[in-house]
C-alpha positions in Angstrom: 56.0 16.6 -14.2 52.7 17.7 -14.5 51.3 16.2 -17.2 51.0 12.3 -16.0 49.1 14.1 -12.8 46.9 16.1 -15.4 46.4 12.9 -17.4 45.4 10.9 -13.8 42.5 13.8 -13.3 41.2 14.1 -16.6 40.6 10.2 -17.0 39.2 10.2 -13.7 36.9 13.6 -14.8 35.9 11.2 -18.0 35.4 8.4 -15.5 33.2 9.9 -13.6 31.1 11.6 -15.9 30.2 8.3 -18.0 29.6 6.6 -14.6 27.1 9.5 -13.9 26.1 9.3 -17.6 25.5 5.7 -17.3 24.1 5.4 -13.9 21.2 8.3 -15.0 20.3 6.4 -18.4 20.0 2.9 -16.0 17.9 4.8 -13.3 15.6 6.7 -16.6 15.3 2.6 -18.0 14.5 1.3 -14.9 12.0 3.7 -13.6 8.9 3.2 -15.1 8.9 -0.3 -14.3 9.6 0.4 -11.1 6.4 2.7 -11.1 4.3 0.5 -12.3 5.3 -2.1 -10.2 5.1 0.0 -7.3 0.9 0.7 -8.5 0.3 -2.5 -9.2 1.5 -3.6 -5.3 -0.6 -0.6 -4.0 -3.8 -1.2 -6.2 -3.4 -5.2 -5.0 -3.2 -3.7 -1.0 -6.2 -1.1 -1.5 -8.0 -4.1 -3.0 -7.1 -6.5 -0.3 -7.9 -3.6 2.3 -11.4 -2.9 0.4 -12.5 -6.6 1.0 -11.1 -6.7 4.3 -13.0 -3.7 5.4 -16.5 -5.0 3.6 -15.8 -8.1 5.3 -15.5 -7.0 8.9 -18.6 -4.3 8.3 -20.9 -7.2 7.0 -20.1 -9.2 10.2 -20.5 -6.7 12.5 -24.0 -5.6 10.7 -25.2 -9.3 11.5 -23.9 -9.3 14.6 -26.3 -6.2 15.2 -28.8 -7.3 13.9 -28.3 -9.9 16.1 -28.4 -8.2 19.1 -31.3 -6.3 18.2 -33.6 -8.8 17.6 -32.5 -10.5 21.1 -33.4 -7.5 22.8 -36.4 -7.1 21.0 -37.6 -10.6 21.9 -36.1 -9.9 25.5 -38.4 -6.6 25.5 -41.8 -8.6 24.5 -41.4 -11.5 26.8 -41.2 -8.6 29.4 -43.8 -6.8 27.9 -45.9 -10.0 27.8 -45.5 -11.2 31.0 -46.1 -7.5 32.7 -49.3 -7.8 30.8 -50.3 -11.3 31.4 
């Protein structure tokens, strides 16, 4: 009586570990791709981050400059017209 039972675990024992066997070889296959994959999408955002950053820091350098110069013109009219 034992046997079929004994037979029932050791398939499912042999199951299992060709499922594990099988499921570590897929994962070992598939993960360098997956890594460099994964860099590829992380080196494309740190570029796209890079150019958005220079981007925004060249605007807001004009828009400085900007400013400056309008103050420094406001500054001389005054200047001017105190000494004039």
């Amino acid at each position: 009586m034992n046997e079929p039972t004994d037979q029932r675990n050791s398939g499912f024992g042999l199951g299992l570990l060709m499922g594990v066997c099988v499921g570590a070889g897929v994962v070992l296959w598939l993960a360098p791709r997956m890594t460099a994959e994964i860099r590829g999408r992380a080196a494309e955002s740190l570029d796209g981050l890079a150019e958005t950053a220079s981007t925004a820091y060249r605007q807001t350098a004009a828009r400085v400059g900007e400013t400056v110069d309008g103050i420094n013109r406001k500054a001389r009219d005054i200047r001017n017209a105190a000494a004039g």
